[in-house]
N, CA, C and O atoms as a GROMACS GRO file, in nm:
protein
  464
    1UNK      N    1  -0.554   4.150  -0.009
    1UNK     CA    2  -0.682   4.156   0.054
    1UNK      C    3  -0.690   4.267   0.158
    1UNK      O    4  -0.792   4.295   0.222
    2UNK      N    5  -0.576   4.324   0.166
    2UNK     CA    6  -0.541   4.447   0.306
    2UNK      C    7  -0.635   4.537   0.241
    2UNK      O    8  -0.618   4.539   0.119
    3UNK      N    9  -0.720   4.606   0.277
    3UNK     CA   10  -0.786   4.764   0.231
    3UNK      C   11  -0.936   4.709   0.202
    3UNK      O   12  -1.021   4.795   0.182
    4UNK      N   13  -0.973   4.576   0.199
    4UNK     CA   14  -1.071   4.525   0.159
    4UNK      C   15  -1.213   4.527   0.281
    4UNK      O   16  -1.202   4.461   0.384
    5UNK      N   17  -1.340   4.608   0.255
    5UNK     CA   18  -1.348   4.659   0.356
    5UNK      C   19  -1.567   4.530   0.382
    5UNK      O   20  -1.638   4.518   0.282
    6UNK      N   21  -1.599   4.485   0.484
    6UNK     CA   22  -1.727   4.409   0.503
    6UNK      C   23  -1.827   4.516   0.580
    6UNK      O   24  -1.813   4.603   0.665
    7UNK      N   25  -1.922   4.466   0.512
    7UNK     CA   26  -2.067   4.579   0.597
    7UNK      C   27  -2.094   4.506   0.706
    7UNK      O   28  -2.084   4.387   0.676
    8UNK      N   29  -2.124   4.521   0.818
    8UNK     CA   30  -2.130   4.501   0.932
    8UNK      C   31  -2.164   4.285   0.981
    8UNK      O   32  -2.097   4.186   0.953
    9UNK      N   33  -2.250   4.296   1.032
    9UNK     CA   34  -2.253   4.162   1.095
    9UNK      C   35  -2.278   4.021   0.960
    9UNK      O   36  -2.222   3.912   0.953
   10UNK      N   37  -2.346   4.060   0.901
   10UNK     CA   38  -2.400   4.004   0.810
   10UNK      C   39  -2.287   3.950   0.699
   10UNK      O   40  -2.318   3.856   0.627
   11UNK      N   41  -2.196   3.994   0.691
   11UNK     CA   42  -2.032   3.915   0.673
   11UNK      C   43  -1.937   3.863   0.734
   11UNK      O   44  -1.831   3.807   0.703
   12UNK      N   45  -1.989   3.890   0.825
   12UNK     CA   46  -1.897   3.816   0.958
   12UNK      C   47  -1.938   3.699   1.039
   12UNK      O   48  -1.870   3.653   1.132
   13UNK      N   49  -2.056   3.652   0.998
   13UNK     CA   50  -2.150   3.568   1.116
   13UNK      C   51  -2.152   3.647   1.236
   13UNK      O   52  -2.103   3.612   1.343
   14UNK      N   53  -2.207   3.745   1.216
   14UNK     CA   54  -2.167   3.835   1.379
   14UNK      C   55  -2.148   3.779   1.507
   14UNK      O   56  -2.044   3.776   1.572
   15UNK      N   57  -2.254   3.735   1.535
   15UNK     CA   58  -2.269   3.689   1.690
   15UNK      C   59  -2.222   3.566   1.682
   15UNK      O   60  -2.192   3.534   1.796
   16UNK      N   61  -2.202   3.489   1.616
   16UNK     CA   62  -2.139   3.384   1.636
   16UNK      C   63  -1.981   3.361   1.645
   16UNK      O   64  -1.903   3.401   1.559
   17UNK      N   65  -1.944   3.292   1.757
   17UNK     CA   66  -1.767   3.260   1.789
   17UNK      C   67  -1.756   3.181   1.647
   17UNK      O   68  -1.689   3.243   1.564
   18UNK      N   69  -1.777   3.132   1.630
   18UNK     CA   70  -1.711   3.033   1.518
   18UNK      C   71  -1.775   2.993   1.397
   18UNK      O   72  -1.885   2.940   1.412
   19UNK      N   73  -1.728   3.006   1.268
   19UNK     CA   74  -1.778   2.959   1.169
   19UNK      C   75  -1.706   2.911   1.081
   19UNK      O   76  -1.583   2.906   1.091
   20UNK      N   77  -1.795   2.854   0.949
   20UNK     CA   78  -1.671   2.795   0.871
   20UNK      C   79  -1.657   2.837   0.748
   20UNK      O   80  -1.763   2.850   0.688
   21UNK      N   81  -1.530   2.873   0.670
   21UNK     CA   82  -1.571   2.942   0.533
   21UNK      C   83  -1.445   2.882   0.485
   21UNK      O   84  -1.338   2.903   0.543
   22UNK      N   85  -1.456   2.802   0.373
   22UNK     CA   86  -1.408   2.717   0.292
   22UNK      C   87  -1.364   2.595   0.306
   22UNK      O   88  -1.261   2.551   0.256
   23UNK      N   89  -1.451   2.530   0.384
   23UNK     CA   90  -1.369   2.420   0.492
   23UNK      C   91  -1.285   2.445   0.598
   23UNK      O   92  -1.240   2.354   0.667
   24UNK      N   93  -1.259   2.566   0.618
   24UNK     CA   94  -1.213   2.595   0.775
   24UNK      C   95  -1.275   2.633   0.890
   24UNK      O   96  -1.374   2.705   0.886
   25UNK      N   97  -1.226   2.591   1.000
   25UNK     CA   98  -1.305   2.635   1.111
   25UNK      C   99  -1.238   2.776   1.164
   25UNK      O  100  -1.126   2.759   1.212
   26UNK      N  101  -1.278   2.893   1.165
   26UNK     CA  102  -1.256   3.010   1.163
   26UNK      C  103  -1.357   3.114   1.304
   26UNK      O  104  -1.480   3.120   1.305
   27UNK      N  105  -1.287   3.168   1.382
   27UNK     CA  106  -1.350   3.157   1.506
   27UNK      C  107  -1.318   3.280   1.530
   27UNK      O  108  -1.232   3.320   1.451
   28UNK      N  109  -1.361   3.382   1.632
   28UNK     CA  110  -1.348   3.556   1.605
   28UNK      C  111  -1.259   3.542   1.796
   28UNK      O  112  -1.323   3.513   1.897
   29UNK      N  113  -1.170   3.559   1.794
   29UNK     CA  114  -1.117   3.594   1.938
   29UNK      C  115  -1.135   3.719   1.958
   29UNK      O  116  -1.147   3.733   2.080
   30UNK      N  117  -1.143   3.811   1.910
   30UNK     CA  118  -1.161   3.922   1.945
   30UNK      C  119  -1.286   4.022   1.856
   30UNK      O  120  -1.261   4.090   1.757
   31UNK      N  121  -1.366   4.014   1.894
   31UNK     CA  122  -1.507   4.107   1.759
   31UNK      C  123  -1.606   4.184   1.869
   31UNK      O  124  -1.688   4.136   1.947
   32UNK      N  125  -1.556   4.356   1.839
   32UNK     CA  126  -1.630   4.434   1.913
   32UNK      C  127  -1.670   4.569   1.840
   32UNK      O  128  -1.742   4.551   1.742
   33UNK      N  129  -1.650   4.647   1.857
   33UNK     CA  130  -1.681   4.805   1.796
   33UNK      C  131  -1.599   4.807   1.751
   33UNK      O  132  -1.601   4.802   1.628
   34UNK      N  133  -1.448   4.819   1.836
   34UNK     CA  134  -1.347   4.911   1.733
   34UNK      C  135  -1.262   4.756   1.628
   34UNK      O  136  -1.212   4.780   1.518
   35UNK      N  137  -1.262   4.651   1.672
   35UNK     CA  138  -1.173   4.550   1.598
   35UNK      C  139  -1.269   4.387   1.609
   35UNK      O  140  -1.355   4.328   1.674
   36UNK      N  141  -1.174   4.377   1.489
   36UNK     CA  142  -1.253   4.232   1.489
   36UNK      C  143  -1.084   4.099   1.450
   36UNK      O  144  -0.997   4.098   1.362
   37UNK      N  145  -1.104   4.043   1.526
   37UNK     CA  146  -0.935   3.956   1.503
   37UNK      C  147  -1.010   3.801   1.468
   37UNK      O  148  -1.094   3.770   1.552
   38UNK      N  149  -0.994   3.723   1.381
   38UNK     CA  150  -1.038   3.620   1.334
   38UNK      C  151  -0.931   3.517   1.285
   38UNK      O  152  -0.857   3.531   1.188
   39UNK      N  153  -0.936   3.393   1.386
   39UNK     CA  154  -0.783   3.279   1.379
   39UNK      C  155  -0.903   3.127   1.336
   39UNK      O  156  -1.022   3.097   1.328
   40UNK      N  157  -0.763   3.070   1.321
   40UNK     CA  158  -0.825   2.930   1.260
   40UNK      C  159  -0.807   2.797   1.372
   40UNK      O  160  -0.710   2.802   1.449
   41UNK      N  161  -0.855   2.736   1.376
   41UNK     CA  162  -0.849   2.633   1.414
   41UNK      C  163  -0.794   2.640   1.595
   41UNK      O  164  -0.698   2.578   1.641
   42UNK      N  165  -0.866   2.712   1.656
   42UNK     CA  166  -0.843   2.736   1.834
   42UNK      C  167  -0.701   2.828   1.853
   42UNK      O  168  -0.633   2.838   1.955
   43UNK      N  169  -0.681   2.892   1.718
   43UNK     CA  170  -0.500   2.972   1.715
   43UNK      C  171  -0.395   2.862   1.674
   43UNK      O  172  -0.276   2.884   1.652
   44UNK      N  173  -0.452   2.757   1.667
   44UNK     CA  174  -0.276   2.661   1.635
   44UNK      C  175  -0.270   2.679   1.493
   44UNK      O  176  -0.161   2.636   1.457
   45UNK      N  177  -0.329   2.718   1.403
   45UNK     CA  178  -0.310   2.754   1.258
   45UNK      C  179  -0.239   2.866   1.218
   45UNK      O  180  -0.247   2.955   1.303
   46UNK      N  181  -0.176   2.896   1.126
   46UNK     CA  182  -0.098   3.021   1.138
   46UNK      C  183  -0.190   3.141   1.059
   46UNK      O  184  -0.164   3.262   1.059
   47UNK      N  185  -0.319   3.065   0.982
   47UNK     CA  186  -0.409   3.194   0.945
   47UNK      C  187  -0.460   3.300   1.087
   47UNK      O  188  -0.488   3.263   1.201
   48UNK      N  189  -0.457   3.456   1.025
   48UNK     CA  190  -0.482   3.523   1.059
   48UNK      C  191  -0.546   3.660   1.031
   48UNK      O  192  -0.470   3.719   0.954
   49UNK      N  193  -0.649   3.733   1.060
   49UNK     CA  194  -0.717   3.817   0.995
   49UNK      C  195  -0.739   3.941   1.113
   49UNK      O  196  -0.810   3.915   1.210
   50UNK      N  197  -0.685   4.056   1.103
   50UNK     CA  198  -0.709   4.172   1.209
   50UNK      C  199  -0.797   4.267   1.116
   50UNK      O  200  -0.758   4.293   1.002
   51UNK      N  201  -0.901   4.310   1.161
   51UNK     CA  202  -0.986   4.435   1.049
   51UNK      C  203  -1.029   4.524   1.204
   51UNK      O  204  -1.029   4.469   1.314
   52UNK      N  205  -1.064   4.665   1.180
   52UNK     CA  206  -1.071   4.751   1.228
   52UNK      C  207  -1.169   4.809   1.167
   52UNK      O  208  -1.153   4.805   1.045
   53UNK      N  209  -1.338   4.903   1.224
   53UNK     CA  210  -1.438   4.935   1.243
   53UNK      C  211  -1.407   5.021   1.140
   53UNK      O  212  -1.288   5.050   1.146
   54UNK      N  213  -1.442   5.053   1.085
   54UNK     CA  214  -1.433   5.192   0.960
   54UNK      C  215  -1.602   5.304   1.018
   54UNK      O  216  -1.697   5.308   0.940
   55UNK      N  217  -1.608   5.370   1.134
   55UNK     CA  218  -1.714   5.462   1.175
   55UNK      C  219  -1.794   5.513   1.094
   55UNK      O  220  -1.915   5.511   1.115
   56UNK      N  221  -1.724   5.586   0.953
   56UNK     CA  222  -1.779   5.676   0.862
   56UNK      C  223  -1.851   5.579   0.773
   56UNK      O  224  -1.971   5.606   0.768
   57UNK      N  225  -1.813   5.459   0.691
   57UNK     CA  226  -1.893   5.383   0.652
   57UNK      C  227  -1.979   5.255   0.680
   57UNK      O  228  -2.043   5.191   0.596
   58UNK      N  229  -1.968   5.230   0.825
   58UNK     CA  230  -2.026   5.150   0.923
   58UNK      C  231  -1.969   4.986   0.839
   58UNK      O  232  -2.055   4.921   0.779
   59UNK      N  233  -1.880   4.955   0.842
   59UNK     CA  234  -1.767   4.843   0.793
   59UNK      C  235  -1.684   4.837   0.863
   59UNK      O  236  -1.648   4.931   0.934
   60UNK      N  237  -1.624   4.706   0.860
   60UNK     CA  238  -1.463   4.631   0.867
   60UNK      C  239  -1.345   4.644   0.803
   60UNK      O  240  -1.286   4.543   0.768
   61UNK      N  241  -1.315   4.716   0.788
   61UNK     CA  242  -1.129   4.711   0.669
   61UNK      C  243  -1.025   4.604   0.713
   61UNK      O  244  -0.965   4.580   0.817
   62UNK      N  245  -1.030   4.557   0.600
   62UNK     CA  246  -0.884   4.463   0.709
   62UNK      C  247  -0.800   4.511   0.696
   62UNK      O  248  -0.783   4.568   0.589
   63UNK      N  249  -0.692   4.516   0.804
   63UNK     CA  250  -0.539   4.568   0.771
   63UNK      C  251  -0.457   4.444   0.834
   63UNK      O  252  -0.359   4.482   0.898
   64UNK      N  253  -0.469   4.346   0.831
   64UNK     CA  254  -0.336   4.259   0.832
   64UNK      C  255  -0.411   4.163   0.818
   64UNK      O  256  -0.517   4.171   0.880
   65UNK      N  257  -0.387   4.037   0.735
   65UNK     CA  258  -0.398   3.902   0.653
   65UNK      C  259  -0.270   3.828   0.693
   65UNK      O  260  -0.162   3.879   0.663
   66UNK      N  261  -0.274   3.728   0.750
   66UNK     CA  262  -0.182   3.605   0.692
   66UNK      C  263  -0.325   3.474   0.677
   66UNK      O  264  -0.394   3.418   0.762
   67UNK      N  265  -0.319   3.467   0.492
   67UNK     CA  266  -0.391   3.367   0.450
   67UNK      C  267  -0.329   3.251   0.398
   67UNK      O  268  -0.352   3.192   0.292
   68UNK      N  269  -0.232   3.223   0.506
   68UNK     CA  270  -0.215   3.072   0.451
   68UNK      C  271  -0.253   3.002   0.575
   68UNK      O  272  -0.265   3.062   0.681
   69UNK      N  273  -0.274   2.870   0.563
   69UNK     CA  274  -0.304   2.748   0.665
   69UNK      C  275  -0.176   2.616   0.681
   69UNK      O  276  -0.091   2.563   0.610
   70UNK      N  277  -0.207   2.611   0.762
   70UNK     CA  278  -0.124   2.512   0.816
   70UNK      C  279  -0.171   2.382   0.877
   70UNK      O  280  -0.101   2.291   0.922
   71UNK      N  281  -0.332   2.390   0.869
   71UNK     CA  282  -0.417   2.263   0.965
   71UNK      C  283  -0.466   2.243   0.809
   71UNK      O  284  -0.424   2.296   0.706
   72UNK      N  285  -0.613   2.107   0.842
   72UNK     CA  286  -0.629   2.045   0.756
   72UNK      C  287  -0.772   2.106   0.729
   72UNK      O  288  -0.834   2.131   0.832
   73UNK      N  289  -0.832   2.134   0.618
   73UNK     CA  290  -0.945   2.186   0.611
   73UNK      C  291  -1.061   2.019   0.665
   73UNK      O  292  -1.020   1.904   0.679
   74UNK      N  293  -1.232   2.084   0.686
   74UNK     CA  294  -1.300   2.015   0.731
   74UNK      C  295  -1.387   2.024   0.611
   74UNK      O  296  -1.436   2.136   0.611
   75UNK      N  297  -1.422   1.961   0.521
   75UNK     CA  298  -1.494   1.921   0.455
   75UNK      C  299  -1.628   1.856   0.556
   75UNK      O  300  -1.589   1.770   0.634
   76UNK      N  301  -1.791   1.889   0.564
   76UNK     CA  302  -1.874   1.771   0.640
   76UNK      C  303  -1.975   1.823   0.543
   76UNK      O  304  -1.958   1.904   0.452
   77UNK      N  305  -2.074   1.766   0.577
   77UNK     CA  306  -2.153   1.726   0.485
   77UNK      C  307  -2.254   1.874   0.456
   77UNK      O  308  -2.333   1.914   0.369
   78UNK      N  309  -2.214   1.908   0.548
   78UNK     CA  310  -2.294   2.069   0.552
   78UNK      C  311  -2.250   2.147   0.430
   78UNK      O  312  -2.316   2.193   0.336
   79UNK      N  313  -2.124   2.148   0.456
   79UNK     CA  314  -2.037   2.189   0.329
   79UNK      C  315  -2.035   2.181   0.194
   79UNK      O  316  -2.024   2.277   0.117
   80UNK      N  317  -2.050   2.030   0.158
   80UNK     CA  318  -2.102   1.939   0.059
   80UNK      C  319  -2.245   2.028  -0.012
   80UNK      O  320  -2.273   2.089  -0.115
   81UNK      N  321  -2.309   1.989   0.116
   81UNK     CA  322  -2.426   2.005   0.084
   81UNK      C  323  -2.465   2.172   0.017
   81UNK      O  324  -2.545   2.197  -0.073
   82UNK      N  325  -2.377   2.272   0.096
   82UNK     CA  326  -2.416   2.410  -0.006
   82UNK      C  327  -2.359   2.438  -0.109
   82UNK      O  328  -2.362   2.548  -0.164
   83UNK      N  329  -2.279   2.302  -0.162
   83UNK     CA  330  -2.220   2.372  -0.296
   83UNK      C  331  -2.290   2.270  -0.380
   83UNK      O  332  -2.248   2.267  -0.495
   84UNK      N  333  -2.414   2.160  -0.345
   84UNK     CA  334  -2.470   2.118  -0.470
   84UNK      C  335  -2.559   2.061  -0.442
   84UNK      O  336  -2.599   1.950  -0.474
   85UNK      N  337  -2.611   2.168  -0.354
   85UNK     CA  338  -2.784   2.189  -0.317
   85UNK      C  339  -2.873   2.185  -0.477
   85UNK      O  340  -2.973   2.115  -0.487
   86UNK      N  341  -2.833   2.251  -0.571
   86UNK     CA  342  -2.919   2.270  -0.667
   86UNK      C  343  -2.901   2.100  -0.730
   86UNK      O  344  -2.986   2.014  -0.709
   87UNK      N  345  -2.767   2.075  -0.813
   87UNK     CA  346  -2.726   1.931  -0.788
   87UNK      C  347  -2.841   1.836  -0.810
   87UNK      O  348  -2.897   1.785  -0.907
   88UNK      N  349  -2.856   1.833  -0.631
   88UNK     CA  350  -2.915   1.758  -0.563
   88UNK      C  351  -3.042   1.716  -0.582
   88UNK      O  352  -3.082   1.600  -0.589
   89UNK      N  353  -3.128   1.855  -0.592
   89UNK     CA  354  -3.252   1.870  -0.594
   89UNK      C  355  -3.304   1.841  -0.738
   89UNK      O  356  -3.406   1.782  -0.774
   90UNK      N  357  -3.185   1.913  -0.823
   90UNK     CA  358  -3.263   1.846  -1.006
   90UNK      C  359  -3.269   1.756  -1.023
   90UNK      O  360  -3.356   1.719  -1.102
   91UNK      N  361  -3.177   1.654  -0.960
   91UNK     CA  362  -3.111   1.522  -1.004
   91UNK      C  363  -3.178   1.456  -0.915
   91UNK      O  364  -3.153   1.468  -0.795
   92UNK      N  365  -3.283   1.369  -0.965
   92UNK     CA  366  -3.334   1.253  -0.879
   92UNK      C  367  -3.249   1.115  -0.815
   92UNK      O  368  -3.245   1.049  -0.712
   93UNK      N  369  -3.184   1.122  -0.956
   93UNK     CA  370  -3.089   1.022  -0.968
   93UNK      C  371  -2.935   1.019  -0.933
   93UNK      O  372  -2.843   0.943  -0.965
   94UNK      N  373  -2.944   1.126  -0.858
   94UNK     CA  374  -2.759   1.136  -0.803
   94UNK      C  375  -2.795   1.056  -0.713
   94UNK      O  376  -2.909   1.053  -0.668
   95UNK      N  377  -2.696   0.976  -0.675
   95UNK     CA  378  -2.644   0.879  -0.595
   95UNK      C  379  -2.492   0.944  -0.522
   95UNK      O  380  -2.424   1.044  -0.545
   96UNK      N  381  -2.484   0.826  -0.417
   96UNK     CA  382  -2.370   0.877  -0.353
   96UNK      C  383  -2.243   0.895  -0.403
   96UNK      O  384  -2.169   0.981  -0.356
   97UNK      N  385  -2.199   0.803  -0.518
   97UNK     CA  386  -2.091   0.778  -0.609
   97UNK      C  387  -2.083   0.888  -0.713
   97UNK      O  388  -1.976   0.940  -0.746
   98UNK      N  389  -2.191   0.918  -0.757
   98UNK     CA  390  -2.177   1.074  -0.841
   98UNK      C  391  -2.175   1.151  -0.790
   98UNK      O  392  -2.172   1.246  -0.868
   99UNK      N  393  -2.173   1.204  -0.624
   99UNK     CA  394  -2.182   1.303  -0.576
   99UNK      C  395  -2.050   1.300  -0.555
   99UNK      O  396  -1.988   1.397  -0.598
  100UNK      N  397  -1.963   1.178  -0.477
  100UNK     CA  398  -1.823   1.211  -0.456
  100UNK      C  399  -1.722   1.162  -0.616
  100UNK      O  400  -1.605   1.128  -0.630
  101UNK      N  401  -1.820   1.176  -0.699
  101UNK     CA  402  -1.717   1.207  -0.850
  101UNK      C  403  -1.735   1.373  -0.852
  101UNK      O  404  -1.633   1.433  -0.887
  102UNK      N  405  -1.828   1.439  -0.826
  102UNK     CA  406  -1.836   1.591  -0.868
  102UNK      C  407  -1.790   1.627  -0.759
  102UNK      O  408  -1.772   1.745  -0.788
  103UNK      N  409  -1.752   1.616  -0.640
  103UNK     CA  410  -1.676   1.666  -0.578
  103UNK      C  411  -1.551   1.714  -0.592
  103UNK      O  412  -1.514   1.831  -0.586
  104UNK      N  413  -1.447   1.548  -0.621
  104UNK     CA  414  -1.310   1.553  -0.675
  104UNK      C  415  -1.304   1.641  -0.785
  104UNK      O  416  -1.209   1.720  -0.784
  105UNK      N  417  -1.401   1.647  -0.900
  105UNK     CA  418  -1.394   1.726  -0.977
  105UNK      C  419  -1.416   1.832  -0.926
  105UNK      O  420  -1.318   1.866  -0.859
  106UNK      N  421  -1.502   1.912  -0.922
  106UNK     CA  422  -1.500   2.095  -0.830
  106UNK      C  423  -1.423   2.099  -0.744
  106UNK      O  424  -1.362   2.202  -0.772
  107UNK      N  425  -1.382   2.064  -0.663
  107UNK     CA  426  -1.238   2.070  -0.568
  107UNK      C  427  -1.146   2.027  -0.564
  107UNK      O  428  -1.054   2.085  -0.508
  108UNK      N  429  -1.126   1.875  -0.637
  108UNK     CA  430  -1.005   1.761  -0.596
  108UNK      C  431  -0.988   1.763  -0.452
  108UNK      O  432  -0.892   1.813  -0.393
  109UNK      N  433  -1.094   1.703  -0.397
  109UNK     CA  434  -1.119   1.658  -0.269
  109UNK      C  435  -1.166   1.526  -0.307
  109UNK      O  436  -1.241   1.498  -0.401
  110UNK      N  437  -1.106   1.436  -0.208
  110UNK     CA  438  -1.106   1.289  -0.171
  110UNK      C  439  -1.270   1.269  -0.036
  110UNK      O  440  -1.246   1.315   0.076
  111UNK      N  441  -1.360   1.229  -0.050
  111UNK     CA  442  -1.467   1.241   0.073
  111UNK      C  443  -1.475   1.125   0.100
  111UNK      O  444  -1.439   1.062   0.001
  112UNK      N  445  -1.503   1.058   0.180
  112UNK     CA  446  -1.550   0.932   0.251
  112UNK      C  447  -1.694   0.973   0.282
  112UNK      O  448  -1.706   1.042   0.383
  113UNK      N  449  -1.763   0.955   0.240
  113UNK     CA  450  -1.934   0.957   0.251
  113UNK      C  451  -1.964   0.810   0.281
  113UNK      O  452  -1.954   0.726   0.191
  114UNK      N  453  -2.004   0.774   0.420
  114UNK     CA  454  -2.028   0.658   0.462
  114UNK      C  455  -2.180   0.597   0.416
  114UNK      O  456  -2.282   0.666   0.410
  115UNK      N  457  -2.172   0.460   0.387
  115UNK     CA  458  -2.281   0.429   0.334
  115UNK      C  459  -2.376   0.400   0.436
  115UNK      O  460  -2.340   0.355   0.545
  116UNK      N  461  -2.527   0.430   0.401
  116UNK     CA  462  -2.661   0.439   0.495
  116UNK      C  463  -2.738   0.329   0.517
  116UNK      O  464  -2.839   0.337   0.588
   0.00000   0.00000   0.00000
């Protein structure tokens, strides 16, 4: 993923400290002009992402990745919810029990969706 290069804010959640992308909570300690440094979980995770401003094509390059994790991803319902928004909306008839069967299936994730 080293050389892999993002157009400005609009891939990054710019202004925002923290966001989440794949069930992780992913938070920018350092995002300015010349660098952008992006850790997981408050730094106690061992993911790590350093990218550097590329001037000439107004982008991010990353030059150092460590993409593995060591914390537990956050699955919430937000999450859920953008991967079967469409799902949702065709299906009159999804219920809560078919939603956490297509889950396990597209991810093999276990959810506790509390009943209403």
């Amino acid at each position: 993923m080293e050389g892999i290069t993002y157009e400005g804010e609009g891939q990054t959640n710019g202004n925002e400290d923290v966001t989440e992308v794949n069930g992780y909570q992913l938070y920018y300690e350092k995002i300015d002009s010349k660098r952008l440094l992006a850790k997981c979980c408050g730094g106690e995770c061992t993911f790590r992402l350093w990218a550097s401003w590329m001037r000439d094509e107004y982008s991010f390059q990353i030059k150092s990745l460590i993409n593995e994790h060591n914390c537990a991803r956050n699955f919430n319902y937000r999450w859920i919810g953008s991967h079967f928004t469409r799902e949702v909306l065709e299906n009159e008839k999804l219920n809560i029990r078919m939603l956490k069967k297509a889950v396990k299936n597209k991810f093999g994730i276990e959810c506790n969706i509390p009943k209403i």
